[in-house]
Every structure is written in C-alpha cells, then in structure tokens.
RORO-787018 format. One record per residue (C-alpha): residue in one letter; x, y, z. Coordinates in nm, 2 decimals. Layout:
% RORO-787018
<r><aa>A</aa><east>X</east><north>Y</north><up>Z</up></r>
...
% end
This chain:
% RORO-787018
<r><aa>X</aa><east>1.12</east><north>-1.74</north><up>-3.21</up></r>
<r><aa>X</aa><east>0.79</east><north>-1.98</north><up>-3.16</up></r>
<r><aa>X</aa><east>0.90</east><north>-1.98</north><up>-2.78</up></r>
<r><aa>X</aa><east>0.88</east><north>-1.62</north><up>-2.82</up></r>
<r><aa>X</aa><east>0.61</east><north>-1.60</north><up>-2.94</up></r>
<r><aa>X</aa><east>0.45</east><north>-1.79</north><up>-2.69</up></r>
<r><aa>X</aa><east>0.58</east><north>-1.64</north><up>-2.44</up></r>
<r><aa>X</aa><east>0.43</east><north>-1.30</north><up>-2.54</up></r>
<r><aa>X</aa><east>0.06</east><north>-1.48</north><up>-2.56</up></r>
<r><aa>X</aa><east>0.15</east><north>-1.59</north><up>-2.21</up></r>
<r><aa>X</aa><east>0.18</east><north>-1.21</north><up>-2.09</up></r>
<r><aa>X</aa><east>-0.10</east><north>-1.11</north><up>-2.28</up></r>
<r><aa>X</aa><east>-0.35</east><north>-1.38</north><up>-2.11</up></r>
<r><aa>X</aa><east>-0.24</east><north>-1.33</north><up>-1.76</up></r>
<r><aa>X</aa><east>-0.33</east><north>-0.94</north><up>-1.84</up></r>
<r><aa>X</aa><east>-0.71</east><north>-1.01</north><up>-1.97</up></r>
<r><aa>X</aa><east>-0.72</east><north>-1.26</north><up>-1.66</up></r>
<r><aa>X</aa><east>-0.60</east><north>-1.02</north><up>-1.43</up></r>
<r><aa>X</aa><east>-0.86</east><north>-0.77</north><up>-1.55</up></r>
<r><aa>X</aa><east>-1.17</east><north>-1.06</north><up>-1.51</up></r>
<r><aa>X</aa><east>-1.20</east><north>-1.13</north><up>-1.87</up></r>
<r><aa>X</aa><east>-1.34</east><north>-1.50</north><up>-1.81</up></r>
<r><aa>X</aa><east>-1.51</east><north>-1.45</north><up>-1.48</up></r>
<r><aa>X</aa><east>-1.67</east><north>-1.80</north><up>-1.54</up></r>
<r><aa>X</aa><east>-1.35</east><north>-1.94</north><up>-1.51</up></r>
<r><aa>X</aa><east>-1.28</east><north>-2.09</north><up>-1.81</up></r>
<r><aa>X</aa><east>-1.07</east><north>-2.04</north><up>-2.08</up></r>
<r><aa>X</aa><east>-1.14</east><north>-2.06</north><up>-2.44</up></r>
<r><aa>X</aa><east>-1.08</east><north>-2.35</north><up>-2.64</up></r>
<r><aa>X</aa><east>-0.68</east><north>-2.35</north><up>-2.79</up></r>
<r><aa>X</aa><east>-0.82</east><north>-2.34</north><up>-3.14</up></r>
<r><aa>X</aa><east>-1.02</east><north>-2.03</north><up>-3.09</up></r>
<r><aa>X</aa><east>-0.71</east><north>-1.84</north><up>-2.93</up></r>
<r><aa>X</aa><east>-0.50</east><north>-1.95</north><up>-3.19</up></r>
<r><aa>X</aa><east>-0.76</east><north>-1.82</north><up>-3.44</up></r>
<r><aa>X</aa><east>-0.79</east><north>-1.50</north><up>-3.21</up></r>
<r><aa>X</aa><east>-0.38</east><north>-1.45</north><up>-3.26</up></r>
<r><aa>X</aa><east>-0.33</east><north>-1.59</north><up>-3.53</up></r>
<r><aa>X</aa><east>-0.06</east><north>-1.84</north><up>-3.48</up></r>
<r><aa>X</aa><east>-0.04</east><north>-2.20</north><up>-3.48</up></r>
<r><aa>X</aa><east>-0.21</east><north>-2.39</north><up>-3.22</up></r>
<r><aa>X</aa><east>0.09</east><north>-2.55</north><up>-3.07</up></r>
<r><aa>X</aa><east>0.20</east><north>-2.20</north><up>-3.01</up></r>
<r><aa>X</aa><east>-0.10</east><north>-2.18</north><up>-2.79</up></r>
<r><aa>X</aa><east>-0.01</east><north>-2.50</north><up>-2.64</up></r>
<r><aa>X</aa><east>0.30</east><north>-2.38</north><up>-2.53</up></r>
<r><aa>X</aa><east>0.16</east><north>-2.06</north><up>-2.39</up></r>
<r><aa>X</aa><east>-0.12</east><north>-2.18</north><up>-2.20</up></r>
<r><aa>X</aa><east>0.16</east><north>-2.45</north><up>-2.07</up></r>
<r><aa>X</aa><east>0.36</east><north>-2.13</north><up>-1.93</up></r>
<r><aa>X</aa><east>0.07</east><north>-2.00</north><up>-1.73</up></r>
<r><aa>X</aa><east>-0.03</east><north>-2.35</north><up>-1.62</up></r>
<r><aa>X</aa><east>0.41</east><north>-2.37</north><up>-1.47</up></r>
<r><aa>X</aa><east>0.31</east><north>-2.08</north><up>-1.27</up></r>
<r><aa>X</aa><east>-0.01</east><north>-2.20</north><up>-1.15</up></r>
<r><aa>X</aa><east>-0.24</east><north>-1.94</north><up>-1.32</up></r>
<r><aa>X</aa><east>-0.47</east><north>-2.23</north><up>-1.45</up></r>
<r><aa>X</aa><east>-0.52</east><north>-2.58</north><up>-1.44</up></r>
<r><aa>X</aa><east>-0.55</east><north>-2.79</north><up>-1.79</up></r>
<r><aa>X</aa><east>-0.77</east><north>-3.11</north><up>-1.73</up></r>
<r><aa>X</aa><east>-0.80</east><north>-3.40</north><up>-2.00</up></r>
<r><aa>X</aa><east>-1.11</east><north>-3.37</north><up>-2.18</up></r>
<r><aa>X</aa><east>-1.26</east><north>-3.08</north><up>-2.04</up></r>
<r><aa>X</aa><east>-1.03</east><north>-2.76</north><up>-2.13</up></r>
<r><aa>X</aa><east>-0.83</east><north>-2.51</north><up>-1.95</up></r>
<r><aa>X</aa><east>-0.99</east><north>-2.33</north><up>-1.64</up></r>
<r><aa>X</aa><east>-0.82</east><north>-2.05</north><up>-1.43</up></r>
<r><aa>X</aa><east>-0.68</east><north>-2.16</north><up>-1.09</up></r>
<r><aa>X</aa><east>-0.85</east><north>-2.09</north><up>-0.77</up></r>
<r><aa>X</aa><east>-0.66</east><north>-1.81</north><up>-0.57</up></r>
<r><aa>X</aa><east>-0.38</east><north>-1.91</north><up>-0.33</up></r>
<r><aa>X</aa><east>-0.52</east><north>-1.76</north><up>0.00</up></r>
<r><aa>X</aa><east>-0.16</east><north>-1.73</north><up>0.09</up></r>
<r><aa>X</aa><east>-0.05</east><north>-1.50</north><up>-0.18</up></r>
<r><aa>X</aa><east>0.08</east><north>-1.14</north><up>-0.17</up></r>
<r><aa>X</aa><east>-0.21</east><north>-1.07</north><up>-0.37</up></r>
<r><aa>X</aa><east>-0.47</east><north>-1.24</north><up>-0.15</up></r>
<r><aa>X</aa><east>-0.34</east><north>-1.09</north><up>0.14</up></r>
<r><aa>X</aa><east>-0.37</east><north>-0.74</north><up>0.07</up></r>
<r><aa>X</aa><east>-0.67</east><north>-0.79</north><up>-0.08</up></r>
<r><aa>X</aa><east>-0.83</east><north>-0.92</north><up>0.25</up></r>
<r><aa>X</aa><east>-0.65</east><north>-0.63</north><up>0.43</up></r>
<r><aa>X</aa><east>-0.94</east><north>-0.37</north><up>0.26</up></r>
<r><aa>X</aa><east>-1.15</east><north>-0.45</north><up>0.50</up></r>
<r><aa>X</aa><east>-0.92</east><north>-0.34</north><up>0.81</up></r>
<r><aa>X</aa><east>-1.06</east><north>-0.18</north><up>1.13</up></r>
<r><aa>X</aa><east>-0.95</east><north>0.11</north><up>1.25</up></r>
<r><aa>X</aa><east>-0.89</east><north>0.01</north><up>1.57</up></r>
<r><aa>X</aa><east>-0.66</east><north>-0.23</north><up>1.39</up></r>
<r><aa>X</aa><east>-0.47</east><north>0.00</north><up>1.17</up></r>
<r><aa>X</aa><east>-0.39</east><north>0.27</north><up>1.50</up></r>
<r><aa>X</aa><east>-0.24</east><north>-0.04</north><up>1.68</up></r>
<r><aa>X</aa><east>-0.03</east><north>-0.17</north><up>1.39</up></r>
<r><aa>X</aa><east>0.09</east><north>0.25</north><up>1.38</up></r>
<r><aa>X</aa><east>0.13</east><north>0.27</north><up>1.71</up></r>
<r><aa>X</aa><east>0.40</east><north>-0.01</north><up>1.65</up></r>
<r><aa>X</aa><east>0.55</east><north>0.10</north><up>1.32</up></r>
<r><aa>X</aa><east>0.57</east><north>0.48</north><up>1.35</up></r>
<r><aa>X</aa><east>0.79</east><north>0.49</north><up>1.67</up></r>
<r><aa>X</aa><east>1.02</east><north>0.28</north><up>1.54</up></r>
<r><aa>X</aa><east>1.00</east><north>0.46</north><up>1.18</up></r>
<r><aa>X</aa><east>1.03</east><north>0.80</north><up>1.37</up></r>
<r><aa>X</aa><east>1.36</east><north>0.68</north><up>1.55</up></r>
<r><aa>X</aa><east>1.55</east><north>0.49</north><up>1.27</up></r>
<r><aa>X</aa><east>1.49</east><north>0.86</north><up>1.10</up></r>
<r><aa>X</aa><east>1.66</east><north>1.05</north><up>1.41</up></r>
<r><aa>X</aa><east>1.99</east><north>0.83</north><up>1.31</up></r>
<r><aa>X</aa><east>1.98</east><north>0.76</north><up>0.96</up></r>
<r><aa>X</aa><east>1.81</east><north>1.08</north><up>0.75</up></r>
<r><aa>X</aa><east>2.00</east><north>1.30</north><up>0.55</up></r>
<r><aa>X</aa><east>2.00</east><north>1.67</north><up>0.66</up></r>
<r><aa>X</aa><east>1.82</east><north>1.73</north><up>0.36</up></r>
<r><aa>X</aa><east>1.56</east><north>1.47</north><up>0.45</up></r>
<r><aa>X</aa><east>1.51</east><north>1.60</north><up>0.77</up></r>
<r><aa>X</aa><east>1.40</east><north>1.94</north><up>0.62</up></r>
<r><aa>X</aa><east>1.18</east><north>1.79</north><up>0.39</up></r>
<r><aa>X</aa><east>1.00</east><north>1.64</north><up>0.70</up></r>
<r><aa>X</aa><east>1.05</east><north>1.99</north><up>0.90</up></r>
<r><aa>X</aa><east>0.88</east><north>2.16</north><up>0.54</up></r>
<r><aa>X</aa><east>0.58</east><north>1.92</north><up>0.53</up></r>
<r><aa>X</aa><east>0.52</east><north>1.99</north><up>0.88</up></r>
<r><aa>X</aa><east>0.50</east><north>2.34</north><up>0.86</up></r>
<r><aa>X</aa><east>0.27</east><north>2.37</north><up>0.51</up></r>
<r><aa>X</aa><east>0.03</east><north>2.12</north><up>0.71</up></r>
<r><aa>X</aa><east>0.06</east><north>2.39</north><up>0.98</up></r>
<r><aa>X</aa><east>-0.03</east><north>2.66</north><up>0.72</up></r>
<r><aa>X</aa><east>-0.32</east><north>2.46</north><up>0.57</up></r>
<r><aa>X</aa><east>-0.67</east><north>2.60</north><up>0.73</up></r>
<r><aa>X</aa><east>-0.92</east><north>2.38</north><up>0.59</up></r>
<r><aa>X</aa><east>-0.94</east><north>1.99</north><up>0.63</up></r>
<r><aa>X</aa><east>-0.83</east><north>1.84</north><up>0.28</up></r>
<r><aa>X</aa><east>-0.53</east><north>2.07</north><up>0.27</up></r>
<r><aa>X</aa><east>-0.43</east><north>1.95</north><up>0.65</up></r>
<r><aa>X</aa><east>-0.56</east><north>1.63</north><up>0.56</up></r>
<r><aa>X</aa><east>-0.29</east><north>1.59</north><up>0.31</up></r>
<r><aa>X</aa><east>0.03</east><north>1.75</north><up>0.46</up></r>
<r><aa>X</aa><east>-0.02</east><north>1.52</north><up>0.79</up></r>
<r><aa>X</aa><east>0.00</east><north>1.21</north><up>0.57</up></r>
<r><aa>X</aa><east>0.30</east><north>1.37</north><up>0.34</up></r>
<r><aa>X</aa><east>0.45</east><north>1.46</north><up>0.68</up></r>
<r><aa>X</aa><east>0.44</east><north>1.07</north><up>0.80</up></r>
<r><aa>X</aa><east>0.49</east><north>0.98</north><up>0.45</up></r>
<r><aa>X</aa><east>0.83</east><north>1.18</north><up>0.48</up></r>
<r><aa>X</aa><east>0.91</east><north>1.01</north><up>0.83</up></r>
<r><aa>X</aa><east>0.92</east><north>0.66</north><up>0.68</up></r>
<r><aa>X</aa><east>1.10</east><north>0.74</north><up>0.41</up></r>
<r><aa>X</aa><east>1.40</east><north>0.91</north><up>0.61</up></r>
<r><aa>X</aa><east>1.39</east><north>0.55</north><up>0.81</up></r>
<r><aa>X</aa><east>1.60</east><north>0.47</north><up>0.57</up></r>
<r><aa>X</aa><east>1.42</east><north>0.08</north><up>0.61</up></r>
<r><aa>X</aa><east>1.26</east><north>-0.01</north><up>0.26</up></r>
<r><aa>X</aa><east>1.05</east><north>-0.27</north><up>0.39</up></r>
<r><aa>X</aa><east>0.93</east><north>-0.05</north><up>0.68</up></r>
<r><aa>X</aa><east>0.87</east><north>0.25</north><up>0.37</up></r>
<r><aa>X</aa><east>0.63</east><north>0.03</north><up>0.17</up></r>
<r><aa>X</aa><east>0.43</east><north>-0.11</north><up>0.45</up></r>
<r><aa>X</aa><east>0.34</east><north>0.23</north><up>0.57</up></r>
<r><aa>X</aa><east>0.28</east><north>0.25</north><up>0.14</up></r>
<r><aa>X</aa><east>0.04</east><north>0.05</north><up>0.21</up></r>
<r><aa>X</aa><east>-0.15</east><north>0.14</north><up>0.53</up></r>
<r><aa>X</aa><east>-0.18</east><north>0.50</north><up>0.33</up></r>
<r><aa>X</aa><east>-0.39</east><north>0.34</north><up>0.07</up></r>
<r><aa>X</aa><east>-0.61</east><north>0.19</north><up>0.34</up></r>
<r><aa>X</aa><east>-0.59</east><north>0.49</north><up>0.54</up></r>
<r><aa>X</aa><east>-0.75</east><north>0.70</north><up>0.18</up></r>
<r><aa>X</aa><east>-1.00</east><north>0.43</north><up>0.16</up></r>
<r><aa>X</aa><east>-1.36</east><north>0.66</north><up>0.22</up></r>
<r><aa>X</aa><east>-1.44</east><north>0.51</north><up>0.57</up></r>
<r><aa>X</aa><east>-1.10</east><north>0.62</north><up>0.71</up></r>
<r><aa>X</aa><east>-1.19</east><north>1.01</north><up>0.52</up></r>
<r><aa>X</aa><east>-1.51</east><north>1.01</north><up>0.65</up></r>
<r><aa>X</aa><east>-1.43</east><north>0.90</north><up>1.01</up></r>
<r><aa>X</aa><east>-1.08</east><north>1.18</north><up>0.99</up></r>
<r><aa>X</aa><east>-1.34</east><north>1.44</north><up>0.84</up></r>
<r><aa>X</aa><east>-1.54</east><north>1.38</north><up>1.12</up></r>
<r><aa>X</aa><east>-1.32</east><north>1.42</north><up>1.38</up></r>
<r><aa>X</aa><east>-1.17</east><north>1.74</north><up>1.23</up></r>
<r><aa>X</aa><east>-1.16</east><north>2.03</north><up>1.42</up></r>
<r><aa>X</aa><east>-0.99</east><north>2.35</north><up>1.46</up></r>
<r><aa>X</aa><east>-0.87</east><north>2.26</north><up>1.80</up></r>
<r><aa>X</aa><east>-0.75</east><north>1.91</north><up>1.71</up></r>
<r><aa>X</aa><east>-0.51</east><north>2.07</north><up>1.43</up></r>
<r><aa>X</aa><east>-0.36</east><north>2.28</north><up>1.62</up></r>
<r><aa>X</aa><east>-0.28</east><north>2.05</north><up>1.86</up></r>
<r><aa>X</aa><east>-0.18</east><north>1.81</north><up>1.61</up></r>
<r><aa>X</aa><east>0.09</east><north>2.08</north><up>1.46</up></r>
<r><aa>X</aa><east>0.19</east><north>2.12</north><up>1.85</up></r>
<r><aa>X</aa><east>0.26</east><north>1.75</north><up>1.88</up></r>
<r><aa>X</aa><east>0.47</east><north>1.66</north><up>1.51</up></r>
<r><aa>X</aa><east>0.69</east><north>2.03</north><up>1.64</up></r>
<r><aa>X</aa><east>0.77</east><north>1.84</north><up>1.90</up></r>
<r><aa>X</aa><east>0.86</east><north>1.54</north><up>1.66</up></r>
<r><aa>X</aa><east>1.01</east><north>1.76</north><up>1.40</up></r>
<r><aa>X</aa><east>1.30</east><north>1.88</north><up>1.68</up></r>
<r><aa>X</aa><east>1.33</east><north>1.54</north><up>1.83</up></r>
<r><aa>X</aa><east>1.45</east><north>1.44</north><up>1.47</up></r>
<r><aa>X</aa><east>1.70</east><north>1.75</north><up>1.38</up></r>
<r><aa>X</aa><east>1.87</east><north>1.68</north><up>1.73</up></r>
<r><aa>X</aa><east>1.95</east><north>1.33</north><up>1.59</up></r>
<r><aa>X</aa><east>1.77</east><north>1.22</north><up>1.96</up></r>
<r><aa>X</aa><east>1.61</east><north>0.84</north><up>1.84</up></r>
<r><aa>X</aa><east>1.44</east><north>0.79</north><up>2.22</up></r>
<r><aa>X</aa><east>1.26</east><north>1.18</north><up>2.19</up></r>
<r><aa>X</aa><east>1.12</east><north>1.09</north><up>1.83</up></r>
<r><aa>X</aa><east>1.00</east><north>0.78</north><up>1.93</up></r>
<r><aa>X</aa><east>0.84</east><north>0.91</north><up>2.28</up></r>
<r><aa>X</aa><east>0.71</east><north>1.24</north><up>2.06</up></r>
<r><aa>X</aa><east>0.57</east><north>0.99</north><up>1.78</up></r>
<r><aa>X</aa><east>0.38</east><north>0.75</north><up>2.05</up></r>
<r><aa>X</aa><east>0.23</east><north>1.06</north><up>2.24</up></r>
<r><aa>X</aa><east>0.09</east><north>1.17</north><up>1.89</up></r>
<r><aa>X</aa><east>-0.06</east><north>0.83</north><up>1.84</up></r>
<r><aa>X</aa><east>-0.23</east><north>0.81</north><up>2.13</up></r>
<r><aa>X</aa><east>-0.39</east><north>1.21</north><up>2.04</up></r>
<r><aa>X</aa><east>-0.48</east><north>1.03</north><up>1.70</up></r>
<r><aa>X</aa><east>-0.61</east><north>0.76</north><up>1.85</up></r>
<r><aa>X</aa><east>-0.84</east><north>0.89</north><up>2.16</up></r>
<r><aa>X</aa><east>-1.00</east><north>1.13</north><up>1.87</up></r>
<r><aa>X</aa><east>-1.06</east><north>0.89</north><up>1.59</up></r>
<r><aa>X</aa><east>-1.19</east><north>0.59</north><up>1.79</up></r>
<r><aa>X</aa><east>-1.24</east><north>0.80</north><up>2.15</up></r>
<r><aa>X</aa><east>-1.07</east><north>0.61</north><up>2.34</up></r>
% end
C-alpha cells in the first residue's frame, strides 16, 4: 500500500509540474508535502524518488529537490519548437506527405472510406463562405490520411493540422480566399476524389501534387 501510495503523489506532482506550478524551479521541502498530503514523509521520499527515476527532477544534498531542465531531444521539446514553423516549410513537408498519403489510400481504403472522402469533398464544394470551405478542405485531407491506412503517417498529418489552425496559417488562408480559388480547389480534389475510387495509386498521387502546387503558388505566391 505505502508504494501506492506513493506512487499516486508521484502522478499528482508531475500534473501540478506539468501545468507550471513551481515556475521557479524548485520544489517544496518533503516536510511541507507530506504535511500538504498528509502522509508520512518517507512516503514523500519515495515519491519524489519516482519522479527523480524518470528524470522529472534532480535531488541535490543539502539544497532540496529542483525540476529538471528539459531534454531538447524529447517528444515534447520537439513539437513544442515546431509552433513556430514557416509556411514555406509546412507546404514542402505536404508536398512530401500527401502524395504518398493520397496513394497508400487508392490501395488500402475501404469502399466506405473512400465515400467518406468523396462526401467531404463534395459538402466543401457546397460550402459558400470561407470558414465553412475552410473546414471541409482540411476534413477532406483529414479523411485522405486516415484511409492511408499508415498510423504513423495519420498522426503526423494530426499534427501539421494543429499547426496549420494556429492564427497565422488562418489569417494567411483567409487572405488568400477567393471565390475563384475554391472553385478551382473543388476542381482539383474531383480530380483526386476519382483517382481514389478507381483504386489508381500513380493518378492520386499526380492529382494530389498538382493540388499542392495550386495551394502553394496562392498561399506563398510562388
């Protein structure tokens, strides 16, 4: 039970870490947690000793506990320093991804999926004003990656949609938004819609790179 215990103390610190409680970087003393939980202080012990295993802080003689300096080379760290990604960046990272997504979904989706792709397409089509299209385009892409069938390739398109709803990447789509441009947007994912229900990889992919390049010459004009 006392391991329990601890272990339970260990969760609830890495939480009020996690959320910046000690933004000095130091922990309380054991004592005053112990008071704060009301459990013995070797329970502490052993739950500050669980999040110093997994390097959340760093115990040093004399001085107390204090919480460890971020590993630049964590998931975390990473994806944190990816908030700041250019545009420019993110249409050449899509420009390799989506192909690829596009044509793994020609040979691997469900019929069913397929239709859920074809249905996406054709509310974004309905949709007349820009938050509507807005939304149905990245559903529609959204859809795509999911009938790749590839979990890894799913969630890092997962994650380039949170960028991509980030309010530089709005502002810079609202800006470019145009009557024009959506219709020749729903011309282009047609074209990607039938490459995928004739099962065709090559004509997804080819359909999926010329969209790009529309994306990309009216987003960053070039």
């Amino acid at each position: 039970m006392p391991k329990l215990v601890a272990g339970d103390i260990a969760l609830a610190l890495k939480k009020r870490i996690s959320d910046g409680e000690w933004e000095n970087g130091r922990m309380p003393p054991e004592r005053d947690l112990a008071d704060e939980f009301k459990v013995a202080r070797n329970t502490v012990r052993r739950a500050v000793g669980l999040l110093e295993e997994d390097g959340t802080v760093v115990r040093q003689v004399g001085r107390g506990t204090f919480l460890a300096a971020p590993d630049p080379n964590s998931l975390a760290a990473v994806v944190a320093r990816m908030e700041g990604t250019s545009p420019a960046d993110m249409m050449e990272v899509r420009h390799l991804l989506e192909p690829a997504a596009a044509a793994f979904a020609a040979t691997n989706a469900t019929i069913g999926e397929l239709n859920a792709v074809r249905d996406a397409y054709r509310t974004a089509c309905e949709a007349t004003d820009m938050p509507g299209f807005e939304h149905w385009d990245a559903e529609f892409h959204h859809r795509i990656f999911a009938c790749s069938r590839n979990e890894f390739l799913k969630e890092l398109h997962n994650l380039m949609r949170i960028l991509r709803n980030q309010s530089p990447w709005f502002e810079m789509k609202k800006r470019s938004f145009s009557e024009e441009r959506r219709l020749a947007y729903c011309d282009e994912h047609e074209k990607i819609v039938d490459a995928l229900l004739r099962r065709d990889p090559e004509a997804a992919r080819a359909a999926m790179t010329a969209h790009l390049g529309t994306v990309a010459r009216n987003l960053l004009g070039r």
